[in-house]
C-alpha positions in Angstrom: -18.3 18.3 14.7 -16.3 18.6 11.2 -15.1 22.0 10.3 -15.0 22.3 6.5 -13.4 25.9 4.8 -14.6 26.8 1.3 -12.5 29.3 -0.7 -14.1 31.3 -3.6 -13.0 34.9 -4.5 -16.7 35.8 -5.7 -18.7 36.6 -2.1 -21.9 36.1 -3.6 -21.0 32.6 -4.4 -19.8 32.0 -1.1 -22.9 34.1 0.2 -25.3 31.5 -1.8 -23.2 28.4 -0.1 -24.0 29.8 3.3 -27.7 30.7 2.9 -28.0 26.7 1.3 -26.0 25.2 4.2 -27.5 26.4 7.0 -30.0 23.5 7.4 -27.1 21.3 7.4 -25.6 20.4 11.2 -23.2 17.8 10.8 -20.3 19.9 9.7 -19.3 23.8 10.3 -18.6 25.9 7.6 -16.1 29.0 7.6 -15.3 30.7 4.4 -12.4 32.9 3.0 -13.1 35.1 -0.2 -9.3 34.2 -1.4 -6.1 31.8 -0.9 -4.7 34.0 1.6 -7.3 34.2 3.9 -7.5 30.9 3.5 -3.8 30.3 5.0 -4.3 32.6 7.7 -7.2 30.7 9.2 -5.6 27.5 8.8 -2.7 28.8 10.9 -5.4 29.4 13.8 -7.2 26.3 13.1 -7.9 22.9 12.8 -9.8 21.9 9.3 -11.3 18.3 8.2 -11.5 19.2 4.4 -11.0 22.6 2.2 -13.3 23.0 -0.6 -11.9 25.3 -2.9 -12.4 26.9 -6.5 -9.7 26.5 -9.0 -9.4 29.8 -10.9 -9.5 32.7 -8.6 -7.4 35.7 -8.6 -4.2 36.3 -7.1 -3.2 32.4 -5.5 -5.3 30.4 -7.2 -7.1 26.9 -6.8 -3.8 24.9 -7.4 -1.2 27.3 -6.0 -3.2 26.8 -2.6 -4.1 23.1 -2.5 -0.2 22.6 -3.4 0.9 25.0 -0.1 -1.8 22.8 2.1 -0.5 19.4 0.6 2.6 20.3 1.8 1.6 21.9 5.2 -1.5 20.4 6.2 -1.3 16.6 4.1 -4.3 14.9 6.3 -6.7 18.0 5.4 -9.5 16.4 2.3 -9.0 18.7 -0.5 -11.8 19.3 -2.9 -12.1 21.3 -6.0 -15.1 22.5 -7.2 -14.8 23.9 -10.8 -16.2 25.6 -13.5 -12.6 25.3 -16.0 -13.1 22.1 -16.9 -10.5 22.0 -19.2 -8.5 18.7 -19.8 -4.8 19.9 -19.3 -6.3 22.6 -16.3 -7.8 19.7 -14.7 -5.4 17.5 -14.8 -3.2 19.6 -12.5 -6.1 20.2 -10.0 -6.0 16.1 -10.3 -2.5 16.0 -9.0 -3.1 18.1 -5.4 -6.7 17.2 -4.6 -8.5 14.4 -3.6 -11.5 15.1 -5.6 -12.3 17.4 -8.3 -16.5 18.1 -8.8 -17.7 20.3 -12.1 -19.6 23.7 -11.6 -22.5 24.0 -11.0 -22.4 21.6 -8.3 -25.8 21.6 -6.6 -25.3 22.1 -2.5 -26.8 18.8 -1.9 -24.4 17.1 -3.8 -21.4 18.7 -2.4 -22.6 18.6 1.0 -22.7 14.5 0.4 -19.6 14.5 -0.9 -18.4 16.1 2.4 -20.3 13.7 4.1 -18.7 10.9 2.6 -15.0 12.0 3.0 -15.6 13.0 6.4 -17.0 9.3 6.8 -13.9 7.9 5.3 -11.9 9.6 7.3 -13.5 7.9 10.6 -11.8 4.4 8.7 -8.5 5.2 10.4 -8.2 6.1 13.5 -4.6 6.8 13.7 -3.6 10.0 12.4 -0.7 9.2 11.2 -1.7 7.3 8.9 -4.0 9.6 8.2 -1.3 12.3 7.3 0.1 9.9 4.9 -2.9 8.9 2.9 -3.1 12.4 2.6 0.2 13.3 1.4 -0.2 10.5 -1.6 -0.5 12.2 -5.2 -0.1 8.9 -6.9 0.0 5.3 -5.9 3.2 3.4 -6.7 2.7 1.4 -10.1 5.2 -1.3 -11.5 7.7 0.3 -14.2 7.2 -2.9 -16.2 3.3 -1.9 -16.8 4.8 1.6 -17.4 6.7 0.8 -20.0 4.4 -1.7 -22.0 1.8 1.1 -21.6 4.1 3.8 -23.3 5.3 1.7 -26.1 1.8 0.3 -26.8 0.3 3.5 -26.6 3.1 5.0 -28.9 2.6 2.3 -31.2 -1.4 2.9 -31.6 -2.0 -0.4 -30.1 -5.2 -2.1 -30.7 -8.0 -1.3 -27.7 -7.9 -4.7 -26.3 -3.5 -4.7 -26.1 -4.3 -1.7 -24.1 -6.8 -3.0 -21.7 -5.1 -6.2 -20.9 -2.2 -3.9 -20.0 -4.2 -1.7 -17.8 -6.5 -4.6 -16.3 -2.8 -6.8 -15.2 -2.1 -3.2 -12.8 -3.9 -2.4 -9.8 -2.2 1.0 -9.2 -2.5 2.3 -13.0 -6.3 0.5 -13.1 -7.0 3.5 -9.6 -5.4 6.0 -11.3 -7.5 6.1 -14.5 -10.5 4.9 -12.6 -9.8 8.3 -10.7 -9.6 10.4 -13.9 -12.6 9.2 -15.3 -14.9 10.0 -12.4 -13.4 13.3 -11.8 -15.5 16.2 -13.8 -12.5 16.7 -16.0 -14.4 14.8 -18.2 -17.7 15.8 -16.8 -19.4 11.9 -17.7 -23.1 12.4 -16.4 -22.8 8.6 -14.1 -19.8 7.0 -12.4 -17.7 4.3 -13.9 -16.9 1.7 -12.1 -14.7 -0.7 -14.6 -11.9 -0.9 -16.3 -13.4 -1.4 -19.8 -15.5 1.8 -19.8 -13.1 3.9 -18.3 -11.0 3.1 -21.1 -13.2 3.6 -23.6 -14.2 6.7 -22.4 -10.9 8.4 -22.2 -10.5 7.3 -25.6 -6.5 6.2 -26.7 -5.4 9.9 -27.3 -7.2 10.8 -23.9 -5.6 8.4 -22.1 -1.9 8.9 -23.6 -2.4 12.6 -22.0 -3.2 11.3 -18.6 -0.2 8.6 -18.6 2.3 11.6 -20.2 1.0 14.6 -18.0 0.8 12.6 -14.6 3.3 10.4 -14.7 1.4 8.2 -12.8 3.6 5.2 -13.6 7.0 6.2 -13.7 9.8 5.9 -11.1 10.8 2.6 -9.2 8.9 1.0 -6.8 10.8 1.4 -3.4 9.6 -2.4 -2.2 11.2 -5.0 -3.2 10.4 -6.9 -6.6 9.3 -10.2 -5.1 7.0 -8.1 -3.1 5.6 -5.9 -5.8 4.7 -9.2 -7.6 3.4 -11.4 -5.5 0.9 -8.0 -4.6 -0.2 -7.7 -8.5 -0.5 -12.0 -9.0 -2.7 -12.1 -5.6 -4.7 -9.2 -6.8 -5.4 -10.1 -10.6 -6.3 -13.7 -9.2 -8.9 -12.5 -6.5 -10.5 -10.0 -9.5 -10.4 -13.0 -11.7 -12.1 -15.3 -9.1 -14.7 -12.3 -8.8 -15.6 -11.7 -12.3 -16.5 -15.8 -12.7 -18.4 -15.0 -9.8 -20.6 -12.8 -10.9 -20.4 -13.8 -14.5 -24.1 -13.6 -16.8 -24.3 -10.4 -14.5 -24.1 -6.5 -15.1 -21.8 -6.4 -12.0 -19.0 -8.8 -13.8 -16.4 -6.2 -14.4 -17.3 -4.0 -11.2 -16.5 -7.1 -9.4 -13.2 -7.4 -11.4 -12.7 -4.1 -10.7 -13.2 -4.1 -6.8 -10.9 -7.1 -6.4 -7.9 -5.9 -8.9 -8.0 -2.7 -6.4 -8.7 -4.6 -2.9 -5.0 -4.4 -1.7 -4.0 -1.0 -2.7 -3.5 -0.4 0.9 -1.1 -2.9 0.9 0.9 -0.9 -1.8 0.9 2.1 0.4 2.3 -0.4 3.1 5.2 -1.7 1.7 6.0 1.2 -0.5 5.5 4.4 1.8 5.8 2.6 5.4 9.1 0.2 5.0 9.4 0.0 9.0 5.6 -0.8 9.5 5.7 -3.1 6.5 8.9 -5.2 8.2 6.8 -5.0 11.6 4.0 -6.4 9.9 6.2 -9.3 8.3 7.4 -10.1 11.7 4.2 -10.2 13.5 3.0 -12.6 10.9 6.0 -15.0 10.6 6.2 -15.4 14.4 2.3 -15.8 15.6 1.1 -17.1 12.1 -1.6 -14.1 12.4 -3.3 -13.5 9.1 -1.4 -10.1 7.6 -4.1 -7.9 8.1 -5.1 -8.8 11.6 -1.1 -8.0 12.0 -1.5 -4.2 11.0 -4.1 -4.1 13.1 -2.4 -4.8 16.1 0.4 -2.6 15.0 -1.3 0.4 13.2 -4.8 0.3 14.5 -6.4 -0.1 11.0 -5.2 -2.3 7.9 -4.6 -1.8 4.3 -8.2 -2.5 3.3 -9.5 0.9 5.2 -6.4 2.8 3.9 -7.0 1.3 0.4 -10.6 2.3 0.8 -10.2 5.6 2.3 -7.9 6.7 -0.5 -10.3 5.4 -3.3 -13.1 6.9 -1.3 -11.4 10.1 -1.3 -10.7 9.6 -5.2 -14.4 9.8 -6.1 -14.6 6.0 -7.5 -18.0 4.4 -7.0 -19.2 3.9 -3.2 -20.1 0.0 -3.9 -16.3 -0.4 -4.8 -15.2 1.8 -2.1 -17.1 0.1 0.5 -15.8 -3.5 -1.1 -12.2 -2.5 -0.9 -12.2 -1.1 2.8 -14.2 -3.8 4.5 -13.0 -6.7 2.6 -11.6 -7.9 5.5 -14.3 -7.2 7.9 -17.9 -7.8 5.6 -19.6 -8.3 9.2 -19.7 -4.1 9.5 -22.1 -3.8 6.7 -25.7 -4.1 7.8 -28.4 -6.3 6.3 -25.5 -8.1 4.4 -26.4 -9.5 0.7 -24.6 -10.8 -2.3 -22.9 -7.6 -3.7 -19.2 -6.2 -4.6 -18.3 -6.5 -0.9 -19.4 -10.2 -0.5 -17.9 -11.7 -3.7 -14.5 -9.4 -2.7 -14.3 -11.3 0.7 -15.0 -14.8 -0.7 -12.9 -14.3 -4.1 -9.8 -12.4 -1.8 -10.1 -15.5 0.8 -10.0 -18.1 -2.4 -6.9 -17.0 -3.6 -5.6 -17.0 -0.8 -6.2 -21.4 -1.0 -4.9 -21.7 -4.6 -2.6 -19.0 -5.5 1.1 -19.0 -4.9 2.7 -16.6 -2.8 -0.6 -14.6 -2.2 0.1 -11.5 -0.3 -2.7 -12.4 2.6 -1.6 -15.0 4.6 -4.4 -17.3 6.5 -7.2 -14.9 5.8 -10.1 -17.1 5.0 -14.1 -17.2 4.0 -15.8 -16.1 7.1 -18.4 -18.9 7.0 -20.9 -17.3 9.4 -21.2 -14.8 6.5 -21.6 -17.2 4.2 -24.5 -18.8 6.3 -25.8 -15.1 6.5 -25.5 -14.4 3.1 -27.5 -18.0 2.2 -24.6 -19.2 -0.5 -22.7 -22.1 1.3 -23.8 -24.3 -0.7 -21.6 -22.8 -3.4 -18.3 -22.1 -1.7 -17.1 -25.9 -3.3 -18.3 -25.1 -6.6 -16.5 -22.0 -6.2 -12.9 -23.3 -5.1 -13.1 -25.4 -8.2 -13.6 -22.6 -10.2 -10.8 -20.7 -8.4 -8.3 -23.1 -9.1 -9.1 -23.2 -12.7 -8.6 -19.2 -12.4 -5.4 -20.0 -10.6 -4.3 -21.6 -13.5 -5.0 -19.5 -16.1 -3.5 -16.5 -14.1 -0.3 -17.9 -13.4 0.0 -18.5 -17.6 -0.5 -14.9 -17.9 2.2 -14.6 -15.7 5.1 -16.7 -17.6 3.4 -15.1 -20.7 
């Protein structure tokens, strides 16, 4: 059973959320009328995620979520708001995992909770759990960085700023994430690159680069790494988009494979010693690199990536894509979606692209045969070596 704490200093509120939950069984609820009641229970217990208003007197929404980051990192932390201001929001952004605008109907927060506690049961190990947990931003190339802040300075056209964005799966999550928070309170998800941008608008966006600094500071792994990471993922969301090209899911699919080895950032950035394991493992059985994590952290970077995008509020189809990218056989009834043209476009690029970060993961071909599209996979490779191509000039660009 999940044990979720919600935090509101107004009792009728909380009062309300009792009386609507009590029909719901999968989770127990337990709730504090302020953030130091909230403290004291969580020295007594054991939490799965905290649900808890931002503006509340005395500590407040933020003061608390930062004290739990930094005591109780694996706990979900979710912020329920009725300040939906940009610059307020932005620092609930920084400390929780997902931040939902007021009013937010019980049925909807209670599958929210559903989700994240189903995310959760992606890794298995705690530890790695813990960590996920502690992330506030994902590690993002200081050469993007910089051509983002100069061409955003400069008042750069919208497509310069796109083709920045789109070549960096770490700043691509992190705007992804602000868009589909409620600090901009957008009635549907967003699930590409294109919108999201367009919706934040140029000023919008400078204010999230500036006030986050999602982008600045060195990335701790090594250069070659770091780049052979971005070229393997802006080739498999290449591959994807021609996959899926005359469709409406085009840029979701670009989107979904740009962001299918985020986990593999966390790796190499925030685990050195499990990253070099990993590297070893690989170089002396030959394993593929995810079946490697497996055996040495009982879960890969797909389900971190996934869990940590779940957690982030992006769209479910690109969540599910990104965590079981590796493993498409989980998914029931399998058809041709994000998932299935992630596997086969991640697997492709694999074949034709240079130093790709997965090595020997291949096309499961039973899923193919599932799926009914074998009979494309050679029209397909072709393709994805003319994408090879015209990825690696964007490179020496």
């Amino acid at each position: 059973m999940r044990k979720v704490l919600f935090v509101d200093d107004d009792k009728n509120l909380l009062d309300a959320l009792a009386r609507g939950l009590k029909g719901v069984s999968s989770f127990q609820a337990t709730f504090a009328t302020s953030g130091q009641d909230a403290l004291a229970l969580l020295e007594g217990n054991t939490f799965d995620v905290i649900v808890t208003d931002m503006k509340m007197s005395g500590m407040d929404g933020v003061a608390l979520l930062v004290k739990i980051k930094e005591k109780h990192p694996s706990l979900v932390r979710i912020v329920p708001s009725g300040h939906a201001e940009f610059e307020s929001g932005l620092r609930a952004l920084a400390i929780s995992h997902q931040y939902l605008q007021k009013p937010c109907p019980t049925e909807k927060l209670v599958e929210v909770i559903h989700r994240t506690c189903h995310l959760q049961a992606l890794l298995v190990d705690d530890t790695v759990r813990k960590l996920v947990g502690q992330i506030g931003r994902l590690p993002a190339l200081p050469r993007t960085y910089g051509e983002l802040s100069r061409a955003l300075a400069a008042d750069a056209p919208f497509s310069t700023v796109k083709g920045i964005v789109e070549k960096d799966p770490a700043v691509c999550a992190k705007i992804l994430q602000v868009v589909n928070s409620a600090v901009l309170g957008l009635p549907r998800r967003v699930a590409n690159v294109q919108n999201a941008i367009s919706c934040l608008g140029t000023n919008m966006l400078r204010n999230v680069v500036l006030s986050t600094e999602v982008f600045s500071g060195p990335a701790p792994a090594g250069r070659k790494v770091i780049d052979a990471l971005q070229a393997h993922s802006m080739l498999t969301a290449s591959i994807a988009r021609q996959m899926m090209a005359g469709t409406h899911l085009a840029d979701d699919a670009f989107t979904a494979g740009l962001l299918h080895d985020l986990g593999r950032l966390i790796i190499v950035n925030q685990m050195p010693k499990v990253s070099a394991d990993v590297e070893a493992a690989v170089k002396k059985g030959g394993t593929p690199t995810y079946r490697a994590e497996e055996q040495v952290l009982r879960t890969s970077h797909a389900e971190i990536g996934g869990y940590l995008l779940g957690l982030w509020g992006l769209p479910y189809p690109v969540v599910e894509a990104v965590a079981n990218h590796h493993h498409p056989e989980r998914i029931a009834a399998p058809r041709f979606d994000l998932l299935a043209v992630v596997h086969i476009a991640e697997a492709l690029a694999n074949e034709v692209g240079p130093g790709a970060a997965e090595k020997g993961a291949a096309v499961d071909t039973i899923y193919l045969e599932e799926l009914g599209v074998t009979n494309k996979l050679d029209g397909w490779r072709a393709m994805a070596e003319v994408q090879a191509e015209a990825v690696a000039a964007i490179g020496a660009a």
